[in-house]
Backbone bond lengths (Angstrom), bond angles and torsions (degrees), N, CA, C in turn:
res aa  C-N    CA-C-N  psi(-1)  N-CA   C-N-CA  omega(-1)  CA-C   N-CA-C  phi
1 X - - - 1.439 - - 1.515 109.60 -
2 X 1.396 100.71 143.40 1.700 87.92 -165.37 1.847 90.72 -119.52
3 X 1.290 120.31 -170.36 1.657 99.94 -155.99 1.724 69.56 -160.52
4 X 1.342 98.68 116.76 1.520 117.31 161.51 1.809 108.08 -69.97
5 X 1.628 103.48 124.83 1.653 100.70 159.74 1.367 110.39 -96.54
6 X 1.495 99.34 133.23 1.643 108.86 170.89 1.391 114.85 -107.44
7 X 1.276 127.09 50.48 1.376 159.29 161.76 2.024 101.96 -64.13
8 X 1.395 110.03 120.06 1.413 114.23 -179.32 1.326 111.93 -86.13
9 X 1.560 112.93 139.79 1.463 109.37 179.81 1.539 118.86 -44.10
10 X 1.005 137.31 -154.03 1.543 138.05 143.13 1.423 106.80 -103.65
11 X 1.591 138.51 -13.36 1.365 120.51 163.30 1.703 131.28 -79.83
12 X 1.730 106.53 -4.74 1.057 126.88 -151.06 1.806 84.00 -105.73
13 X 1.188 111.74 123.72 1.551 127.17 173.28 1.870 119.15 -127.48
14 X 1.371 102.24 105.40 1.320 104.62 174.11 1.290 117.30 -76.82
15 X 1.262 112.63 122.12 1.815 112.30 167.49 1.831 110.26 -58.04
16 X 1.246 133.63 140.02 1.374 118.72 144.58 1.309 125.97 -79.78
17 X 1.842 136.48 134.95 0.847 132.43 -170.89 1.387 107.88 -62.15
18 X 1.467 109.23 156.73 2.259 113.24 179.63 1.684 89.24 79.93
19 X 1.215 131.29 -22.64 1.691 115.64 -149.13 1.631 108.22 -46.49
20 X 1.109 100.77 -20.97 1.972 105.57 -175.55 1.500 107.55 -87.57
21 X 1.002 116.36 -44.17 1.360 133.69 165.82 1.937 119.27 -46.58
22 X 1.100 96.75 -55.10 1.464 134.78 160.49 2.198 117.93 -36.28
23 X 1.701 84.52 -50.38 1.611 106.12 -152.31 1.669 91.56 -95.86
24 X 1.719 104.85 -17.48 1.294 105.14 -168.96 1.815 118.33 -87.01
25 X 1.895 98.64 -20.18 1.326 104.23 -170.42 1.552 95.48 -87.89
26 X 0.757 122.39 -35.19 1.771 132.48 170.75 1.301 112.20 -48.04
27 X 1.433 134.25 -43.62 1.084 139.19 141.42 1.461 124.29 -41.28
28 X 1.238 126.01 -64.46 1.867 126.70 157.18 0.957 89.98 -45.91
29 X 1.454 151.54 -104.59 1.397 143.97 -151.39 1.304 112.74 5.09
30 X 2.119 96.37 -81.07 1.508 113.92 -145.58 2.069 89.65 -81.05
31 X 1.213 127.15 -24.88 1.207 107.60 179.71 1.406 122.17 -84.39
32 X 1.704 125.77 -19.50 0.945 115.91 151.36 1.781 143.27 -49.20
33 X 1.602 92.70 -17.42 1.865 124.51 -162.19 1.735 88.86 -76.61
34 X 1.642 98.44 -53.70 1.361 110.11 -171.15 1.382 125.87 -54.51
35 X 1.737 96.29 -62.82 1.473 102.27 169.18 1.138 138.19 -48.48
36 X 1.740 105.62 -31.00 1.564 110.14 -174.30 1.766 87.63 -71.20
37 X 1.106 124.39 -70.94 1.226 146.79 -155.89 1.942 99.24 -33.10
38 X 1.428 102.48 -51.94 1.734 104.40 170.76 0.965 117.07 -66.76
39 X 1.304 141.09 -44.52 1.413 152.29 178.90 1.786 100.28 -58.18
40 X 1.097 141.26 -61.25 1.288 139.32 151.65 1.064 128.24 -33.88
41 X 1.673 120.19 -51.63 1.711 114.23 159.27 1.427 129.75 -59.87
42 X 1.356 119.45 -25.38 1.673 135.31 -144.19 1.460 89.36 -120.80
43 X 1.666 127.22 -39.74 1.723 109.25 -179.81 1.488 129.57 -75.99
44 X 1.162 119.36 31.91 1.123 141.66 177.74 1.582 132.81 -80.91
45 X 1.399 137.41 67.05 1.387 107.97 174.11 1.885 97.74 -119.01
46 X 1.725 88.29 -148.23 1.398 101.92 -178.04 1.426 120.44 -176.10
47 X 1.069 113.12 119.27 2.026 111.52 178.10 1.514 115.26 -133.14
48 X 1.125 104.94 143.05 1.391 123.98 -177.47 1.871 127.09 -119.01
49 X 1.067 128.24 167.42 1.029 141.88 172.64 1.481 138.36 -146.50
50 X 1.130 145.55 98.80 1.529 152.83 157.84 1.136 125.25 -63.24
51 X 1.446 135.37 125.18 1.200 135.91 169.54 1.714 111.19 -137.89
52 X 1.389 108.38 150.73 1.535 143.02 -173.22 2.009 93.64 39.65
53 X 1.456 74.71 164.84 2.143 81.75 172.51 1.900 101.51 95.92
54 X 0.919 95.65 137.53 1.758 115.05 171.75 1.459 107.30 -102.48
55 X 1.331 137.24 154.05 1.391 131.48 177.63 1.608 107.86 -79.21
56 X 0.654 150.83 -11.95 1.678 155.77 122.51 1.336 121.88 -4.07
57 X 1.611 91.54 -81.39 1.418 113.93 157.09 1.484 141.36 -8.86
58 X 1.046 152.28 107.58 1.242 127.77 173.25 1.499 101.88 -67.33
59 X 1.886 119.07 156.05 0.717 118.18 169.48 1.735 131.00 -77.30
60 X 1.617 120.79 138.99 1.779 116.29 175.42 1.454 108.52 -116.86
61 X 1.134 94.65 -175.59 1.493 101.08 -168.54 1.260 115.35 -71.62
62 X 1.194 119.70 -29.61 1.788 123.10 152.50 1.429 121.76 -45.29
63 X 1.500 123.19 -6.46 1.198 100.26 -177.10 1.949 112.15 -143.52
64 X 0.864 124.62 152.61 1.550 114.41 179.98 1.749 107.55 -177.17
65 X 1.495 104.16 -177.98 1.735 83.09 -176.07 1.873 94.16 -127.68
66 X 0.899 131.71 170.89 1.729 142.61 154.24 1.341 106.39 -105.30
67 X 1.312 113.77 148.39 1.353 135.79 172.97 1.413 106.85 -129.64
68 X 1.428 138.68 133.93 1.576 124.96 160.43 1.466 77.00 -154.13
69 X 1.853 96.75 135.42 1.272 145.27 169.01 1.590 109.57 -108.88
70 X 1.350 89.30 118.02 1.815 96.35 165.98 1.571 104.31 -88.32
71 X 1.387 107.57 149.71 1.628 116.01 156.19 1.080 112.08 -155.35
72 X 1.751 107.58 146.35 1.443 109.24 -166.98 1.748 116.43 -46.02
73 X 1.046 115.89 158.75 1.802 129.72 169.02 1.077 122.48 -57.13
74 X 1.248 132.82 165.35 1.256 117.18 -169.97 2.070 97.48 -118.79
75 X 1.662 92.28 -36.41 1.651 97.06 153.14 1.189 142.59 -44.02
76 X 1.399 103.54 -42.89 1.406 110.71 163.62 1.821 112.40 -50.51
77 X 1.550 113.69 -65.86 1.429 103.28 -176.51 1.738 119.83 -55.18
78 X 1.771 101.10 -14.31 1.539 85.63 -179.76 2.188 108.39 -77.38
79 X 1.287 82.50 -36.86 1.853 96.07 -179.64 1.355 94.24 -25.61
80 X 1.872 108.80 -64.06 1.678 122.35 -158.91 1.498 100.21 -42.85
81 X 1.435 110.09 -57.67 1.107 121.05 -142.79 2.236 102.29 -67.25
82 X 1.394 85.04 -50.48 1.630 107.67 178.80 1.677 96.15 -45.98
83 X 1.044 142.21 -46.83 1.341 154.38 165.24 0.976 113.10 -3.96
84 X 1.652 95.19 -65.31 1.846 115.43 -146.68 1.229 97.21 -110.46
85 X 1.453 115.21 -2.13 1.806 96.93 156.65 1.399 118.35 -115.25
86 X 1.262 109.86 -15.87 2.250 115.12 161.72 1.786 78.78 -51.20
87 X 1.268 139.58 -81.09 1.322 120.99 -140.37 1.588 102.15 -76.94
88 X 0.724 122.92 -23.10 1.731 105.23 178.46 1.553 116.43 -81.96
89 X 1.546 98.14 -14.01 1.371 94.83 -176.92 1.910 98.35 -84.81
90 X 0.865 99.11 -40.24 2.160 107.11 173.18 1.237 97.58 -69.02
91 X 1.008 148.35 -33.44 1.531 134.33 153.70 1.616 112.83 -44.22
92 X 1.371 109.81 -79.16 1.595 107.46 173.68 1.579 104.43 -39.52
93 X 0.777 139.06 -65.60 1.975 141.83 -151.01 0.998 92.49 -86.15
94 X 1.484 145.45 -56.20 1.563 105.64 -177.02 1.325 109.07 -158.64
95 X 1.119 98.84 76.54 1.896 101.29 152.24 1.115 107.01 -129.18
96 X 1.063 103.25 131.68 1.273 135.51 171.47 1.464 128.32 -33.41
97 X 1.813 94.28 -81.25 1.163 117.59 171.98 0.894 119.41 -105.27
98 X 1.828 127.44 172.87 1.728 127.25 160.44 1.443 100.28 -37.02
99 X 1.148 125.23 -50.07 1.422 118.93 -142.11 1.420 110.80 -84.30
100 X 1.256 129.86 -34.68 1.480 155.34 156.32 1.406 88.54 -44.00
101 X 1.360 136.16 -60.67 1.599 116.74 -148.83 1.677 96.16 -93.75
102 X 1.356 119.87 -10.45 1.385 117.76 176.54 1.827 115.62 -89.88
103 X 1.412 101.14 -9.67 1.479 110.64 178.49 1.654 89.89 -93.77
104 X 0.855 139.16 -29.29 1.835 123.31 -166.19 1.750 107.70 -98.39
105 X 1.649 102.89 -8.67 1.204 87.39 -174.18 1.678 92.43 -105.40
106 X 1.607 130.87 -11.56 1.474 115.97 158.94 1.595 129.01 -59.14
107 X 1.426 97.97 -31.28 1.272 113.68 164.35 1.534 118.95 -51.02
108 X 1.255 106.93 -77.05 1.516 98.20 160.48 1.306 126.79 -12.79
109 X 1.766 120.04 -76.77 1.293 131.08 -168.30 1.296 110.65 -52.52
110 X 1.838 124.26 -13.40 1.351 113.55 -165.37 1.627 89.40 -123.01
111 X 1.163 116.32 -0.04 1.339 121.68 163.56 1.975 115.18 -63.92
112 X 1.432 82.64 -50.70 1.876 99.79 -179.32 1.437 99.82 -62.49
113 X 1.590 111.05 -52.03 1.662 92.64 -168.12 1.402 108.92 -64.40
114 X 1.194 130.23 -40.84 1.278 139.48 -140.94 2.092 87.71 -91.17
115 X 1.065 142.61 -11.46 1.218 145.08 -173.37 1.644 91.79 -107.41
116 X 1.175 130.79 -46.33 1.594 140.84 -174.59 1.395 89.15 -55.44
117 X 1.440 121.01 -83.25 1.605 132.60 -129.37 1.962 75.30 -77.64
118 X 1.177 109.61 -57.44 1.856 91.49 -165.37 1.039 122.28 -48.04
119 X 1.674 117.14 -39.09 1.455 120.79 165.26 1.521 123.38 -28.90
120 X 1.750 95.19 -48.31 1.549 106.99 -143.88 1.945 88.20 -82.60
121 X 1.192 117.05 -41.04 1.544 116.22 -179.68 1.379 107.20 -80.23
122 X 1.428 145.12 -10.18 1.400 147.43 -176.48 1.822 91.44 -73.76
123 X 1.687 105.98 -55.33 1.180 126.73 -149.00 1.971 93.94 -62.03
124 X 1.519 100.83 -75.53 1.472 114.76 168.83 1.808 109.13 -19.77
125 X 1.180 74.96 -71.89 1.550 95.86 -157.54 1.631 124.37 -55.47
126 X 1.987 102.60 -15.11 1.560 109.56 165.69 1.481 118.51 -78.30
127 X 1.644 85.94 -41.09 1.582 103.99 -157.51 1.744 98.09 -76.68
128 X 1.123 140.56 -2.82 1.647 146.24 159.78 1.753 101.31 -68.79
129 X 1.466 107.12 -47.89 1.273 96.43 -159.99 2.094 94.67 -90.11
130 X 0.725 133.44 17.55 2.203 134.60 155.03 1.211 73.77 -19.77
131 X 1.292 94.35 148.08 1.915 101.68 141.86 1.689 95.66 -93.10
132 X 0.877 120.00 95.39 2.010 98.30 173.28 1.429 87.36 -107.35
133 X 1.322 156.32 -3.16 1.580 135.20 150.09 1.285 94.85 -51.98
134 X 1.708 156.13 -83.54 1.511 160.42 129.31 1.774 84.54 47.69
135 X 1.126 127.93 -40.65 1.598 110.10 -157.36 1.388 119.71 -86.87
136 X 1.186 118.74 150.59 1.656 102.82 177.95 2.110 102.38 -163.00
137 X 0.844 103.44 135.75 1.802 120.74 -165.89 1.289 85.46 -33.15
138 X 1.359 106.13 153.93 1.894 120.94 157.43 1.424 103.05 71.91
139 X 1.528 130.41 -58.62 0.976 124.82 -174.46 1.474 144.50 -46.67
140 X 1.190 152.99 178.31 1.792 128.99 -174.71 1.898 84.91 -102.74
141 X 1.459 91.28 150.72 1.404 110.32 172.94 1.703 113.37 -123.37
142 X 1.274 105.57 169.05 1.709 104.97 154.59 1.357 109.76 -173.15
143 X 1.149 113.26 119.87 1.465 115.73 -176.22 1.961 111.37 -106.23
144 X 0.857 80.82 172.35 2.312 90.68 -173.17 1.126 100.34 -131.60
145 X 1.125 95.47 102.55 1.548 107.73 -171.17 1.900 120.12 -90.31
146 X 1.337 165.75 139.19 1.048 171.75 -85.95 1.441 98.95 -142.56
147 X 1.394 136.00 21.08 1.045 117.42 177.67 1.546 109.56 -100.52
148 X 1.333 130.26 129.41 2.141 100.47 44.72 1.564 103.79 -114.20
149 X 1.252 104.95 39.30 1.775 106.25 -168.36 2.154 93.27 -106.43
150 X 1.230 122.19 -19.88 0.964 130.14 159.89 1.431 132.65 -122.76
151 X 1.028 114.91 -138.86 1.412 129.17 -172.35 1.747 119.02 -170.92
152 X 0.983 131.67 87.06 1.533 104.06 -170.02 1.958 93.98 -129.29
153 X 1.266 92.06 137.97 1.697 128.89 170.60 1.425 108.74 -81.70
154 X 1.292 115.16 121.31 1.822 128.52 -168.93 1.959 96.69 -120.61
155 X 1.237 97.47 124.38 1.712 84.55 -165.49 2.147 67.29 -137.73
156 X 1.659 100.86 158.14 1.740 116.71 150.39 1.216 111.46 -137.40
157 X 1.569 101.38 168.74 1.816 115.47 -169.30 1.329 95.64 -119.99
């Protein structure tokens, strides 16, 4: 009995079927991983203010300091996340073709950046303009804060 090998040449290359399809969610994956991941390092600041009193001093009611810390959202990472399964789930349900499920899942990827990076300059870009000079001890305040594109922590001394 002789025993056929079905051993593949080395010039002979099988495609796997989906492989583009495949190569494309792997791509959403790792750029969603990324984006969230920058958007978490990079949404970060913080400003403060002091008024009246010497450190000597005991402190009066004329004088005290503000602190507000931004930090990234926590909405934002769900948005990301909600992203990448609306498109895989419209991938499964209805595309058609390769090409249909490779157009909804680029979409996606520029969905994440484009929801990431606006976040991250919406977020910045409110929390610069506080009035926290506007603040002063005893007095009534109100600030507008960046959510749901941030997060910011209001602490006094």
């Amino acid at each position: 009995m002789s025993q056929h090998s079905t051993a593949l040449e080395p010039s002979t290359t099988i495609s796997l079927p989906g492989r583009a399809i495949i190569s494309r969610i792997r791509r959403l994956v790792i750029v969603t991983v990324l984006v969230g991941a920058l958007y978490g390092m990079l949404a970060v600041a913080s400003a403060g203010r002091c008024v009246g009193g010497a450190a000597e001093q005991p402190a009066d009611e004329n004088s005290g300091c503000i602190d507000l810390v931004l930090k990234p959202s926590p909405l934002v990472f769900v948005a990301l996340a909600a992203i990448v399964v609306l498109a895989l789930t419209r991938v499964l349900k209805s595309a058609q073709t390769e090409a249909q499920a490779i157009r909804t899942l680029d979409r996606a990827s520029t969905a994440v950046i484009v929801v990431a990076v606006g976040s991250f300059a919406i977020a910045l870009g409110w929390f610069a303009l506080i009035p926290i000079g506007d603040w002063t001890p005893g007095a009534p305040y109100a600030f507008l804060y960046p959510f749901p594109f941030g997060v910011v922590e209001l602490s006094f001394r």
